[in-house]
DSSP file (Angstrom, degrees, kcal/mol; ACC not computed):
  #  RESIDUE AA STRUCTURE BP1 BP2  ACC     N-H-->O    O-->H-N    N-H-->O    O-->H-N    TCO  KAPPA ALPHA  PHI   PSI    X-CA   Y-CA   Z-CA
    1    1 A X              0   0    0      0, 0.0     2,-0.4     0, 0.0    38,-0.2   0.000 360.0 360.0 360.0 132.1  149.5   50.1  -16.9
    2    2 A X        -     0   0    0     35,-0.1     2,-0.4    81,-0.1    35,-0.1  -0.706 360.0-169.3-106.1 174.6  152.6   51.1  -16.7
    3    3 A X    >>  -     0   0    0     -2,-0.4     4,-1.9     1,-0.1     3,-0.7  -0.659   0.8-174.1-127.9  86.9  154.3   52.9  -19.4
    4    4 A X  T 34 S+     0   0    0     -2,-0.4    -1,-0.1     1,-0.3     4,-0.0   0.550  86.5  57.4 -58.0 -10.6  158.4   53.1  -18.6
    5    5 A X  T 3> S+     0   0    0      2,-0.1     4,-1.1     3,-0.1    -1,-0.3   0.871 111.7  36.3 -91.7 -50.3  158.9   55.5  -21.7
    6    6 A X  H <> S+     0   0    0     -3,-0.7     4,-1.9     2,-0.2    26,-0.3   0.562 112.4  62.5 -76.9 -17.5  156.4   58.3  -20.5
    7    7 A X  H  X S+     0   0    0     -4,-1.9     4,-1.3     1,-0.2    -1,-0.2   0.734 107.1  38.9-100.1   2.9  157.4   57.8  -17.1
    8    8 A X  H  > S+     0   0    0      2,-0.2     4,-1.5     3,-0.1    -2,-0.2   0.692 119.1  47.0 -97.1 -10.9  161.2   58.8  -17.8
    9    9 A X  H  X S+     0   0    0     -4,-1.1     4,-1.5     2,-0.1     5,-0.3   0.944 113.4  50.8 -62.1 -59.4  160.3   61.8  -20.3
   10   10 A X  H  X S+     0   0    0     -4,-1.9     4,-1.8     1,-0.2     5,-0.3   0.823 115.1  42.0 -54.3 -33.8  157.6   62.9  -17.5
   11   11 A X  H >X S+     0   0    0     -4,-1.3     4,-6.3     1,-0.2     3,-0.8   0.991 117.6  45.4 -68.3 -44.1  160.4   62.8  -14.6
   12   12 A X  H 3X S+     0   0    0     -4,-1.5     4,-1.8     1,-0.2    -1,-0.2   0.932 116.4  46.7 -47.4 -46.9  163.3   64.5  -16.9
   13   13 A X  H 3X S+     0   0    0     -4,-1.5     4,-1.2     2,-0.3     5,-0.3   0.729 118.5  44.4 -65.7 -39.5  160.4   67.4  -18.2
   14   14 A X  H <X S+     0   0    0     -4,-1.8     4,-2.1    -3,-0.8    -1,-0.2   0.900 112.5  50.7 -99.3 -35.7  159.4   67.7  -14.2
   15   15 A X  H  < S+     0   0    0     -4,-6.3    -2,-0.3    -5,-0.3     4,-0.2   0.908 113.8  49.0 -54.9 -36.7  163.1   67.9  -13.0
   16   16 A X  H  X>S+     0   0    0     -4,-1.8     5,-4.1     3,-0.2     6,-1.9   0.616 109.1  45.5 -58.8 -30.4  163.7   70.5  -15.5
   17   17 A X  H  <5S+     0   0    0     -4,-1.2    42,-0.4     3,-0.2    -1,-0.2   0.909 113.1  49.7 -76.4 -44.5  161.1   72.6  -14.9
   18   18 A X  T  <5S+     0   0    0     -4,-2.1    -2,-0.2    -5,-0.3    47,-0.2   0.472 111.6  48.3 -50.4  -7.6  161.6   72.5  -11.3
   19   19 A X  T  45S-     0   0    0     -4,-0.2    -1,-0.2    -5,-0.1    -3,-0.2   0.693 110.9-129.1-105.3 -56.3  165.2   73.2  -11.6
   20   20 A X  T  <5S+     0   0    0     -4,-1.2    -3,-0.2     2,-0.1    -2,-0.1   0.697  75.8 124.5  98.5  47.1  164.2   76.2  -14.2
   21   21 A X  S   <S+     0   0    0     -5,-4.1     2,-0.3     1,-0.1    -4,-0.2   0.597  78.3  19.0-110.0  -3.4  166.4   75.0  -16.5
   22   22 A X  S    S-     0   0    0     -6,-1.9    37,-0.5    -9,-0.1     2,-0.2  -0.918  92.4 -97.8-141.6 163.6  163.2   74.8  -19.3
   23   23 A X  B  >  -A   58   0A   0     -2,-0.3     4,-1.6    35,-0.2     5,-0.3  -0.589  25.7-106.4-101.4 170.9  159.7   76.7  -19.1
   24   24 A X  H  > S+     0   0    0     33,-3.5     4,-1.3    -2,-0.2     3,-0.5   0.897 124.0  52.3 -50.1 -37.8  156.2   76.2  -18.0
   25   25 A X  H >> S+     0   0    0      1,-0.2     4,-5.8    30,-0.2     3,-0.9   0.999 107.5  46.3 -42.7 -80.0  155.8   76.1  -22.1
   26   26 A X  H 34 S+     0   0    0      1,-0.2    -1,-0.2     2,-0.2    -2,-0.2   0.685 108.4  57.1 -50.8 -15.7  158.2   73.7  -22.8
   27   27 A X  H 3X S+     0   0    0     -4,-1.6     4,-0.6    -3,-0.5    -1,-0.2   0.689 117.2  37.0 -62.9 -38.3  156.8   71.5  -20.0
   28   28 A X  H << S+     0   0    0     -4,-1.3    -2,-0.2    -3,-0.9    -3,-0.1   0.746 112.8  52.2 -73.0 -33.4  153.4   71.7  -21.8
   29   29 A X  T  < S+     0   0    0     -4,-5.8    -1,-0.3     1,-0.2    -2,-0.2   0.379 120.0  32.7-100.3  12.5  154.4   71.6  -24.8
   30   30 A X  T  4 S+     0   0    0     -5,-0.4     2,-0.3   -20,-0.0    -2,-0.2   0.434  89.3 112.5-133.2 -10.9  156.7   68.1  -24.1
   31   31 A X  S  < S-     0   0    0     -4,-0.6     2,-2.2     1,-0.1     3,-0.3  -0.451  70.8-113.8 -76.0 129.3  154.8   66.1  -21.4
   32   32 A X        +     0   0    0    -26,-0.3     3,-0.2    -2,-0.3    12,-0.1  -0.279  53.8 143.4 -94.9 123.9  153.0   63.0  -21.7
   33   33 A X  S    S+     0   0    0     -2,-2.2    -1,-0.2     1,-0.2    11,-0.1   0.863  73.5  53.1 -64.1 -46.0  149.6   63.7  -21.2
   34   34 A X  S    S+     0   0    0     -3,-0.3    -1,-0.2     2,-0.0    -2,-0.1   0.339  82.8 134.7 -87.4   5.6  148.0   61.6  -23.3
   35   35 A X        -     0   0    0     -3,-0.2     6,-0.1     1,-0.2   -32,-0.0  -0.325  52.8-141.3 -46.0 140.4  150.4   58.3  -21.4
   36   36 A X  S    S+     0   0    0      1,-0.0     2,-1.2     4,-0.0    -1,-0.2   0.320  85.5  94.7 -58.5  -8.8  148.0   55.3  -20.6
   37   37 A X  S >> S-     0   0    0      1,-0.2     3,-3.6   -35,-0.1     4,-1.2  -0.610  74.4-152.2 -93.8  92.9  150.1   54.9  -17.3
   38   38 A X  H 3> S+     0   0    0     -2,-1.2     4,-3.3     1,-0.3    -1,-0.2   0.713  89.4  73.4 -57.9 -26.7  147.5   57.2  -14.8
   39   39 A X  H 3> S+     0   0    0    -38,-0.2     4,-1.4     2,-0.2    -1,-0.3   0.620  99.3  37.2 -39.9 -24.8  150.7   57.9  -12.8
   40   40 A X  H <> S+     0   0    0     -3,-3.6     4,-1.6     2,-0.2    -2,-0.2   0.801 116.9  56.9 -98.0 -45.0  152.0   60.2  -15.3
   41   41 A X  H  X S+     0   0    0     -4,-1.2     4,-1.3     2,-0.2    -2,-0.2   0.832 109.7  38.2  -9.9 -72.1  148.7   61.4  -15.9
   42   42 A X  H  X S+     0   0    0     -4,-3.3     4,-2.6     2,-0.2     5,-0.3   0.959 112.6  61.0 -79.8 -55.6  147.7   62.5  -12.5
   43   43 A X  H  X S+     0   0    0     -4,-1.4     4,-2.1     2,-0.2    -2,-0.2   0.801 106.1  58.1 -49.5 -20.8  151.8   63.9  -12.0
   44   44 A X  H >< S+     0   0    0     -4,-1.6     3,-2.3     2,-0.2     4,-0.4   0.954 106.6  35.5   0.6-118.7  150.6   65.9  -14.9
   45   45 A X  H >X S+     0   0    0     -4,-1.3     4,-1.0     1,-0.3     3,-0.9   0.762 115.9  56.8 -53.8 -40.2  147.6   67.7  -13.4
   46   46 A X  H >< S+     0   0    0     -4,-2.6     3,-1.7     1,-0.2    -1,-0.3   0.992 112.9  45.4 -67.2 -55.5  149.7   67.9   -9.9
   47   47 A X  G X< S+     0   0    0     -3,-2.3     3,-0.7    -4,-2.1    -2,-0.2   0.563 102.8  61.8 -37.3 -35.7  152.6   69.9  -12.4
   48   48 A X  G <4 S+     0   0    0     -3,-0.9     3,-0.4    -4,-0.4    -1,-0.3   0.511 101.2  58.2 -93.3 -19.1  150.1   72.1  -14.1
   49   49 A X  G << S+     0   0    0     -3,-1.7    -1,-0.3    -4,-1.0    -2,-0.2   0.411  86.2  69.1 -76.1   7.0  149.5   73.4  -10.7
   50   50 A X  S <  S+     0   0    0     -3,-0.7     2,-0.3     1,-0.1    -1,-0.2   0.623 110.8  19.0-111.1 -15.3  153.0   74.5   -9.7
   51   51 A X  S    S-     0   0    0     -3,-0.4     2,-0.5    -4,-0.1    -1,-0.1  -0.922  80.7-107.9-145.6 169.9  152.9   77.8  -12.5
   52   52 A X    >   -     0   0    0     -2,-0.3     3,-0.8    -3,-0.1     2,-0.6  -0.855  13.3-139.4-106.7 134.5  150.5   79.5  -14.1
   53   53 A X  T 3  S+     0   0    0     -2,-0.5     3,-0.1     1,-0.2    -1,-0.1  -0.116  75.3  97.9 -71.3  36.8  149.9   79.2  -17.7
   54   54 A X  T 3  S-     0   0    0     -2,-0.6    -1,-0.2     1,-0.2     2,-0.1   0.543  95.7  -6.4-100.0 -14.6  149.3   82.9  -18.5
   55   55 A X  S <  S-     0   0    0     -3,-0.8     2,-0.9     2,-0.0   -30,-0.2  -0.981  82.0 -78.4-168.7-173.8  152.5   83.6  -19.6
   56   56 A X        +     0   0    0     -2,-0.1     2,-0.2    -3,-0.1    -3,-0.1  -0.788  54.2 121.5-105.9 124.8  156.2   82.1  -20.1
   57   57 A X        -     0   0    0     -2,-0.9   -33,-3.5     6,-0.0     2,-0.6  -0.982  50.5-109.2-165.1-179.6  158.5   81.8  -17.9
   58   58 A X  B     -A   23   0A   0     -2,-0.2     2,-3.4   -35,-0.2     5,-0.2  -0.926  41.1-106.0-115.5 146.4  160.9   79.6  -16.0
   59   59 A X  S    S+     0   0    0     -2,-0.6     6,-0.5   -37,-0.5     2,-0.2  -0.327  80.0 121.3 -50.4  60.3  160.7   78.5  -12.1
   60   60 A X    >   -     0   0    0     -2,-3.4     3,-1.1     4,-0.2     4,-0.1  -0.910  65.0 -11.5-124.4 145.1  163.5   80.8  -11.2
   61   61 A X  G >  S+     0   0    0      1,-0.3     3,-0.9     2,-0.2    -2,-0.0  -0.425 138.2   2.6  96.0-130.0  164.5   84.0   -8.9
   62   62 A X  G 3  S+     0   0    0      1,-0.3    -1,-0.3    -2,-0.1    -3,-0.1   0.897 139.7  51.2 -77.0 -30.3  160.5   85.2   -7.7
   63   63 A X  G <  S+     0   0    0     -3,-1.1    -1,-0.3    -5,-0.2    -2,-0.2   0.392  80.6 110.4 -65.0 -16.5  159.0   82.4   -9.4
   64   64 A X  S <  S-     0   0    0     -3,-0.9    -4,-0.2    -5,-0.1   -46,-0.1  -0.354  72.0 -94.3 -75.1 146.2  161.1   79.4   -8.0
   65   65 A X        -     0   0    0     -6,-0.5    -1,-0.1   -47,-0.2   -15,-0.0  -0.166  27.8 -99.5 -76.5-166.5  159.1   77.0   -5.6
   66   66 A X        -     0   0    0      1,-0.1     4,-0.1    -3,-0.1    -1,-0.1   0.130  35.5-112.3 -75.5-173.2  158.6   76.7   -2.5
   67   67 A X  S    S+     0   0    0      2,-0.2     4,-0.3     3,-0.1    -1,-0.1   0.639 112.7  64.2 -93.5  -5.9  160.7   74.1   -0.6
   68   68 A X  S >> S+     0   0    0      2,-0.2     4,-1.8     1,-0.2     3,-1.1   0.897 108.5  37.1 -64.4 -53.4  157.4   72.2   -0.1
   69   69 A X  H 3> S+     0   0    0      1,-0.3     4,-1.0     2,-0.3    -1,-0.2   0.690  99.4  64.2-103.5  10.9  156.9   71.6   -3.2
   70   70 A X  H 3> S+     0   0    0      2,-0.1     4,-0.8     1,-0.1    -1,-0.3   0.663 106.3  62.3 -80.3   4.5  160.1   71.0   -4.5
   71   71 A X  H <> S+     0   0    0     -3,-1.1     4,-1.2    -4,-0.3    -2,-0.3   0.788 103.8  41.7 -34.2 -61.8  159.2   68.1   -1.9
   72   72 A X  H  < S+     0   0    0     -4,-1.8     4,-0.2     2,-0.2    -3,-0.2   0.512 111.5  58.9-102.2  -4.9  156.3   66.7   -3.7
   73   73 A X  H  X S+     0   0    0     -4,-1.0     4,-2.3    -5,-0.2    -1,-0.2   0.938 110.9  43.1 -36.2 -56.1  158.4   67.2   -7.1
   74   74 A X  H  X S+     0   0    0     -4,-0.8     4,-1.5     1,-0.3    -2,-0.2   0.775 117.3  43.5 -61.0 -54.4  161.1   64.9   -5.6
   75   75 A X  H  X S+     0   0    0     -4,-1.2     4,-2.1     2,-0.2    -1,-0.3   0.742 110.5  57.8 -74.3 -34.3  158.7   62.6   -4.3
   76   76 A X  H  > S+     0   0    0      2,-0.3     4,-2.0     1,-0.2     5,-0.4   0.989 113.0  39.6 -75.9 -77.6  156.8   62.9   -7.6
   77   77 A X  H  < S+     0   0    0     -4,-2.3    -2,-0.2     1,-0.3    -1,-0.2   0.629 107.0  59.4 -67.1 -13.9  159.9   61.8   -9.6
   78   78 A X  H >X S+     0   0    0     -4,-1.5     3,-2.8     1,-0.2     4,-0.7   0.971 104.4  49.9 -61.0 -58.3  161.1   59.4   -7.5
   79   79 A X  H 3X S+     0   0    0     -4,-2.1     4,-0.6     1,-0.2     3,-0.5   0.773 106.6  62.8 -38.9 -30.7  157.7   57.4   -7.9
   80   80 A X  H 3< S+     0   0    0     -4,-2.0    -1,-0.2     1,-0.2   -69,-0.2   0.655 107.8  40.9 -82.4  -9.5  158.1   57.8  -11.7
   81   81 A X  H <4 S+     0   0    0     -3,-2.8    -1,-0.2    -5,-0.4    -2,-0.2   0.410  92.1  82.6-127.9  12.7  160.9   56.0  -11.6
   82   82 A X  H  < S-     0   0    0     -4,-0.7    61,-3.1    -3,-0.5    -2,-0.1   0.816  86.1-130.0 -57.6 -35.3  159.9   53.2   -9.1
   83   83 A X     <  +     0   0    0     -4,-0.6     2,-0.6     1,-0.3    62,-0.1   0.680  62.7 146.4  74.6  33.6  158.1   51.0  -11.8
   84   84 A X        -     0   0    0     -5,-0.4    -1,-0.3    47,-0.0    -2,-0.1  -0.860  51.5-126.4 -96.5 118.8  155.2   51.1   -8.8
   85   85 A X        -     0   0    0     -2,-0.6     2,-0.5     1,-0.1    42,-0.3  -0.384  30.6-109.6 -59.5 149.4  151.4   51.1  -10.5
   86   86 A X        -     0   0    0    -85,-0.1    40,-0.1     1,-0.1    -1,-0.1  -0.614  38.2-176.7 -85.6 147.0  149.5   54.1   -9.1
   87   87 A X        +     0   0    0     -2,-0.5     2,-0.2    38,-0.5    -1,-0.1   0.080  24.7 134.9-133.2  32.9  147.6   52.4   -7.3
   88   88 A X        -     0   0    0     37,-0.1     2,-0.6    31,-0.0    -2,-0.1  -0.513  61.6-107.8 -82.3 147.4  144.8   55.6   -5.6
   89   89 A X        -     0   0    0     -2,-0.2    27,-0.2     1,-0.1    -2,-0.1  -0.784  48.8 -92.6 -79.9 134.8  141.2   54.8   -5.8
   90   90 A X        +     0   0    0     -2,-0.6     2,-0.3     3,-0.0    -1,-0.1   0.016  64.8 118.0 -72.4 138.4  139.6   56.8   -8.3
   91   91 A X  S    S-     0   0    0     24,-0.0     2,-0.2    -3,-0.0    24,-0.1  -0.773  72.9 -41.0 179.3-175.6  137.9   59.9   -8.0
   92   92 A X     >  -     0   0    0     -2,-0.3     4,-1.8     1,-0.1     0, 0.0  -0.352  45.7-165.1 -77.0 114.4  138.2   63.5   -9.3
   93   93 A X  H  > S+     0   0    0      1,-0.2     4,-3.5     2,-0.2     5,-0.2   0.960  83.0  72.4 -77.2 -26.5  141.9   64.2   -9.2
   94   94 A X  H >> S+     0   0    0      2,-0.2     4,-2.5     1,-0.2     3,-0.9   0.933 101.0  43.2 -19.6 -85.6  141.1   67.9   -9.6
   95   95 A X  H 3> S+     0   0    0      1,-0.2     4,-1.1     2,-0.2    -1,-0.2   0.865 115.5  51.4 -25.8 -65.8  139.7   68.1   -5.9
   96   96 A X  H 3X S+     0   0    0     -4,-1.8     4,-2.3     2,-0.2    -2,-0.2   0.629 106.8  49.4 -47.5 -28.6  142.7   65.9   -4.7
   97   97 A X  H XX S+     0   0    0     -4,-3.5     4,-2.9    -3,-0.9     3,-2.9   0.896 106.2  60.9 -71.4 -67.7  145.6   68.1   -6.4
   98   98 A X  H 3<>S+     0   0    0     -4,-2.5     5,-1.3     1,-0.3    -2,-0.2   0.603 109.2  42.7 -19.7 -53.1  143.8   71.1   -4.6
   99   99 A X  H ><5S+     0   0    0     -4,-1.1     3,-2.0     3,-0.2    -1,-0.3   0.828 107.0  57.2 -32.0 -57.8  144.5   69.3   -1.2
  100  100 A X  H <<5S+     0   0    0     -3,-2.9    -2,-0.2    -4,-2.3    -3,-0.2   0.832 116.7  32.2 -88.3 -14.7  147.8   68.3   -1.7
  101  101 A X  T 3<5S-     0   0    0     -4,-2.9    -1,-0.3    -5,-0.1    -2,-0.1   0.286 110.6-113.4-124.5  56.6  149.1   71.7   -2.4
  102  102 A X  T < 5 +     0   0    0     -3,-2.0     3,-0.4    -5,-0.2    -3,-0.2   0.305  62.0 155.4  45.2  15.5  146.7   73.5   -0.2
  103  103 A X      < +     0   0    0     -5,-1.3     2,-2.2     1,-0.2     4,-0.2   0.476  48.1  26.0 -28.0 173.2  145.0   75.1   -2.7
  104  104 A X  S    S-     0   0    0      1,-0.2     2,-1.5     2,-0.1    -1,-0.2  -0.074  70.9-175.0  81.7 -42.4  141.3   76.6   -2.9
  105  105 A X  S >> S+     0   0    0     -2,-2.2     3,-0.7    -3,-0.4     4,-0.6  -0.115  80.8  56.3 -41.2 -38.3  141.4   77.1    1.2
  106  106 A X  T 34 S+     0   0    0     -2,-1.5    -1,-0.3     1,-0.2    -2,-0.1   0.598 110.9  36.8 -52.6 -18.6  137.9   78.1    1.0
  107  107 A X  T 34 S+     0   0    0     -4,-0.2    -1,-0.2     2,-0.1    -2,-0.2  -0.532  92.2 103.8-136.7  62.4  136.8   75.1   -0.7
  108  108 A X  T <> S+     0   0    0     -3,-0.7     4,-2.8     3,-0.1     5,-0.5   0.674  81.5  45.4-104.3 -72.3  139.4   73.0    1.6
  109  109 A X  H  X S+     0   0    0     -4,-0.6     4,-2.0     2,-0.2    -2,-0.1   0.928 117.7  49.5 -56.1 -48.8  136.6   71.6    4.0
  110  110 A X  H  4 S+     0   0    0      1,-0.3     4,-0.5     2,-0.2    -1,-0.2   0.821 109.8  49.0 -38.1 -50.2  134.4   70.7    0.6
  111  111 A X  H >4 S+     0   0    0      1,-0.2     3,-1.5     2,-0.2    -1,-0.3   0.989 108.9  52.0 -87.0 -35.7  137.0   69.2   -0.9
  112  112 A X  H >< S+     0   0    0     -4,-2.8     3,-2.2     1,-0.3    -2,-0.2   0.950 105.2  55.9 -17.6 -68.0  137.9   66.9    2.3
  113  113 A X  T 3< S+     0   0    0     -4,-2.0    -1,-0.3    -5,-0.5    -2,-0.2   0.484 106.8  47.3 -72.0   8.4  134.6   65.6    2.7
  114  114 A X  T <  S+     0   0    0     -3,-1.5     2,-0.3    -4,-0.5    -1,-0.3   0.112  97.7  86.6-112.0  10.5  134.4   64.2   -1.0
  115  115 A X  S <  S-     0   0    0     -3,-2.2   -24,-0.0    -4,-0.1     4,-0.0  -0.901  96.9 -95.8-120.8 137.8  137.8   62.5   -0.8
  116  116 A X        -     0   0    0     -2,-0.3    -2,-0.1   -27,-0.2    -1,-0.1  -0.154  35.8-130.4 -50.5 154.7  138.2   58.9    0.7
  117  117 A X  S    S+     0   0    0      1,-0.2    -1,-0.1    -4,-0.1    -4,-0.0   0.550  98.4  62.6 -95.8 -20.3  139.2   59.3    4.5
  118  118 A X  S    S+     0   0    0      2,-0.1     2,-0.3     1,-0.0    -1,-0.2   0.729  74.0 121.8-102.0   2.5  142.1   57.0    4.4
  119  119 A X        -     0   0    0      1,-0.1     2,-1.0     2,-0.0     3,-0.1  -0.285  50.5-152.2 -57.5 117.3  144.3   58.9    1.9
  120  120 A X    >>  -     0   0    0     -2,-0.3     4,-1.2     7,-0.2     3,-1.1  -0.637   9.0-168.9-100.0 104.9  147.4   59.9    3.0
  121  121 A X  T 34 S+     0   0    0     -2,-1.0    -1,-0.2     1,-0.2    -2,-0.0   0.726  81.8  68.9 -73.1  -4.9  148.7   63.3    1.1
  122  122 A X  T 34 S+     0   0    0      1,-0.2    -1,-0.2    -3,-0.1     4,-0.1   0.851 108.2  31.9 -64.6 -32.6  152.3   62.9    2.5
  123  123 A X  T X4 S+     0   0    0     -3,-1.1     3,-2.0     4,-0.1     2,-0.2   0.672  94.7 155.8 -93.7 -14.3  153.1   60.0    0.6
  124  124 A X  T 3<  +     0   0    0     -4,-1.2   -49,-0.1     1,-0.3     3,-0.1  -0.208  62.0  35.5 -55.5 131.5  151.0   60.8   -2.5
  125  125 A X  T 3  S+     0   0    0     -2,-0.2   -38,-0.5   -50,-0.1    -1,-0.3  -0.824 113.5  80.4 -96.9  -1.4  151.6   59.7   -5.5
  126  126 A X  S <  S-     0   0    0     -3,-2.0     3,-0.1   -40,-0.1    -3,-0.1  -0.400  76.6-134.5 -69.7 149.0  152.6   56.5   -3.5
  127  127 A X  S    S-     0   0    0    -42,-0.3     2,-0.3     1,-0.1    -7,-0.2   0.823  85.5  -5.2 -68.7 -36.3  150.5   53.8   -2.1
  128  128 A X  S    S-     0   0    0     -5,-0.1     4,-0.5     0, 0.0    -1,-0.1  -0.893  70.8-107.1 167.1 126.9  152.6   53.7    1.8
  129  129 A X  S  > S+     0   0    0     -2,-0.3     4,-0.6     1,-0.2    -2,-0.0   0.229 116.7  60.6 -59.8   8.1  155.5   55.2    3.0
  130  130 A X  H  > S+     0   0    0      2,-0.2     4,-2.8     3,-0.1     5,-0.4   0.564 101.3  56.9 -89.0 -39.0  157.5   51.6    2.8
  131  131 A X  H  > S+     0   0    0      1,-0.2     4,-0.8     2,-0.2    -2,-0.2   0.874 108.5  41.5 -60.7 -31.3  156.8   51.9   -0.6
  132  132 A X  H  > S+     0   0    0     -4,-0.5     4,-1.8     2,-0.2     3,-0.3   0.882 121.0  47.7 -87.7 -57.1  158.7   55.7   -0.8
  133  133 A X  H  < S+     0   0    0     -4,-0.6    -2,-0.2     1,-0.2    -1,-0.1   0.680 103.6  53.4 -76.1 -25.0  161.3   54.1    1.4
  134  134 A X  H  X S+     0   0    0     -4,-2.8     4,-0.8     2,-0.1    -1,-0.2   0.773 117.5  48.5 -89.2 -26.0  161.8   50.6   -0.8
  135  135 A X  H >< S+     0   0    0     -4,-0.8     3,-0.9    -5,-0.4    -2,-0.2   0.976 104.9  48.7 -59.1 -56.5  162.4   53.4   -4.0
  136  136 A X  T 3< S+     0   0    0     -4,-1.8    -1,-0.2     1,-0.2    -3,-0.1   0.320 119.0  43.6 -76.2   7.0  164.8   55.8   -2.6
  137  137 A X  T 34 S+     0   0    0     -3,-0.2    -1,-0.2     2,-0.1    -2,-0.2   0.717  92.5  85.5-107.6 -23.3  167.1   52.4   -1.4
  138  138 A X  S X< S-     0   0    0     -3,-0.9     3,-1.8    -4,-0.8     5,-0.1  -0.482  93.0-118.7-100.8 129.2  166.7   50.3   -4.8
  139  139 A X  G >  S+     0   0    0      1,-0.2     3,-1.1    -2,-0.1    -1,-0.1  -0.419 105.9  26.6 -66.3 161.0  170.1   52.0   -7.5
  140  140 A X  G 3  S-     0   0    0      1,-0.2    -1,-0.2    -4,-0.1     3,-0.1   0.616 123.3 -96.5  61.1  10.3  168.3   53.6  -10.4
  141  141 A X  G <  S+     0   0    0     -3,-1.8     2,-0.5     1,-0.2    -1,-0.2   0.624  88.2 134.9  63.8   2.1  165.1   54.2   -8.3
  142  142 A X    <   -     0   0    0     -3,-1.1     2,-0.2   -59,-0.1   -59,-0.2  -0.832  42.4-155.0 -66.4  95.4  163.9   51.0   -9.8
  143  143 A X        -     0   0    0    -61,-3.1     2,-0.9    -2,-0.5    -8,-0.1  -0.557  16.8-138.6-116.9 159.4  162.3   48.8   -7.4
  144  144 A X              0   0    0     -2,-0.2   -61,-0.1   -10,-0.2    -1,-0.0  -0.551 360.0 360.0 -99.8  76.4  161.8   45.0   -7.2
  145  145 A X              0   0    0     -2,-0.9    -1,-0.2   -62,-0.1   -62,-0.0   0.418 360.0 360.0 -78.4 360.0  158.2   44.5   -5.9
């Protein structure tokens, strides 16, 4: 399902943090988690990986990301604002986040072999890189499927 209300909070809430213009707090404390739309869901758990929840602070200075993953932000909020179902085959997304931002390295090969073979982590959360390409052309990031 998609949910067009949870997925424009989630994009403003992930541009803002990513920007550092709000903190990891206020990210937590404003996101929707609890969305039926598993796209905002899983950018969720991908999000909760970009700072640590151990204390407060904003994604600024030593703390700002990388340029990789202000890559898979970008990518992230463009998909949130595609109207595109997430459309990944189900499994532990946990494993999968770990992958895409090279987490874990030790439990790298582990988590490979438990993961479907044809998943492609460049394009995730999108199904196809036409699919990334029919967003970023459509105004408003809206696309007509």
């Amino acid at each position: 399902m998609i949910d067009p209300i949870s997925r424009t909070e989630a994009a403003l809430l992930l541009r803002r943090l990513a920007s550092g213009r709000i903190t990891n707090d206020d990210f937590d404390d404003g996101y929707p988690r609890r969305s039926p739309d598993l796209g905002v869901v899983a950018i969720g758990e991908l999000a909760w990986t970009l700072y640590s929840d151990l204390r407060t602070y904003r994604l600024v200075g030593v703390n700002a990301l990388s340029s990789a993953d202000r890559r898979l932000v970008a990518r992230c909020v463009l998909f949130l604002h595609s109207g595109l179902p997430y459309s990944w085959p189900p499994f532990q997304t946990k494993p999968m986040l770990s992958r895409l931002r090279g987490l874990f390295s030790a439990r790298r090969h582990a988590t490979e072999k438990a993961l479907p073979a044809t998943i492609d982590f460049e394009i995730w959360p999108f199904a196809s890189a036409a699919d990334i390409t029919r967003a970023a052309h459509v105004p408003n990031g809206l696309t007509a499927v």
